[in-house]
C-alpha positions in Angstrom: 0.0 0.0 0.0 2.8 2.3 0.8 4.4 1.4 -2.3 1.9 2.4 -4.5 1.7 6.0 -2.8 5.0 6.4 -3.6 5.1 5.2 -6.4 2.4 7.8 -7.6 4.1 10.7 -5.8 7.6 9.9 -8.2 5.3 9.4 -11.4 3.7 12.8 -10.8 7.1 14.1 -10.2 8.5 12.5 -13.4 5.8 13.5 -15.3 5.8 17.3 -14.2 10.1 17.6 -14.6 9.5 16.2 -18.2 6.3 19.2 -18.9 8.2 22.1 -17.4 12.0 21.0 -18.3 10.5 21.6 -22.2 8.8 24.4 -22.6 10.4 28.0 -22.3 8.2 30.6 -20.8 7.7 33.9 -22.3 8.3 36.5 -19.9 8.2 39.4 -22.8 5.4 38.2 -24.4 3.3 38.6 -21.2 4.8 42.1 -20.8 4.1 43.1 -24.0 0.8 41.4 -23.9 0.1 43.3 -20.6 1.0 46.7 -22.0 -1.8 46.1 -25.2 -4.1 45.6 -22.5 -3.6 48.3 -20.2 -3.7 50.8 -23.8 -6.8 48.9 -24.7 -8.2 50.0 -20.8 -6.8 53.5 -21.8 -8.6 53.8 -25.1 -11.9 52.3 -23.3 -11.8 55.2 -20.5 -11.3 57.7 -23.1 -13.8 57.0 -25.7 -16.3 56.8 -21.9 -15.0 60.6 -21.4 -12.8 59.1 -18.1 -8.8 59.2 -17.2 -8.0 55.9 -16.5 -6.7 55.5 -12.7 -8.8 58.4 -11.5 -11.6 56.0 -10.1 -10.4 55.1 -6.8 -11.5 52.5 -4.2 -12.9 55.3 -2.1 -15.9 55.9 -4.9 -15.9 52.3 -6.5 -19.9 52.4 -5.4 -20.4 55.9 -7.4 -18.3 54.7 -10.6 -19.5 55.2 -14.0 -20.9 52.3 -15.6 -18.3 52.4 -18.1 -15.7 52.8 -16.1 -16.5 49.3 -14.3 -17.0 47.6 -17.5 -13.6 48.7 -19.1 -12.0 47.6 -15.3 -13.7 44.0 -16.2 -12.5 44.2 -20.0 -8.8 45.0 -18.7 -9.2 41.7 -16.1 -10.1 39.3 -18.3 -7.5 40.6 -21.1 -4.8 40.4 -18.0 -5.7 36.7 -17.6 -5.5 36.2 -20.8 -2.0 37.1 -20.9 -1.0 34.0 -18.9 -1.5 31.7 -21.6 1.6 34.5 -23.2 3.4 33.9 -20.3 3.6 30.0 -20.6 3.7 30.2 -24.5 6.9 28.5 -26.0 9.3 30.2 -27.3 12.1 29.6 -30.0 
């Protein structure tokens, strides 16, 4: 019984060295990718007649409805930019 746990954990840890000892992760292209979507946010608060970064926590309940649509845009285009960040690279 013992055995078998352990053999599971040294699979698991085979399998996982082999995954991540092949892949290069793109550090840059999740910068870069990063950086398009805080100008995308940008472009979003201007085109809503806002400056980005002027909505602060203390009014969060009296924001614009734009405003907290473009703040959920720029969240799901930042988590996005993880797949970037685990992308191969070559």
């Amino acid at each position: 019984m013992r055995f078998l746990f352990v053999a599971k954990i040294v699979l698991f840890a085979a399998v996982l060295a082999a995954v991540t000892g092949s892949a290069a992760a793109g550090p840059i292209a999740y910068g870069i990718c990063q950086s398009g979507c805080n100008a995308i946010a940008v472009a979003c608060y201007a085109s809503a007649g806002l400056t980005f970064g002027a909505v602060t926590a203390g009014r969060c309940f009296g924001a614009p409805a734009a405003a907290v649509a473009c703040n959920l845009a720029l969240g799901k285009c930042m988590a996005c930019c993880i797949a970037a960040g685990f992308a191969p690279t070559f």
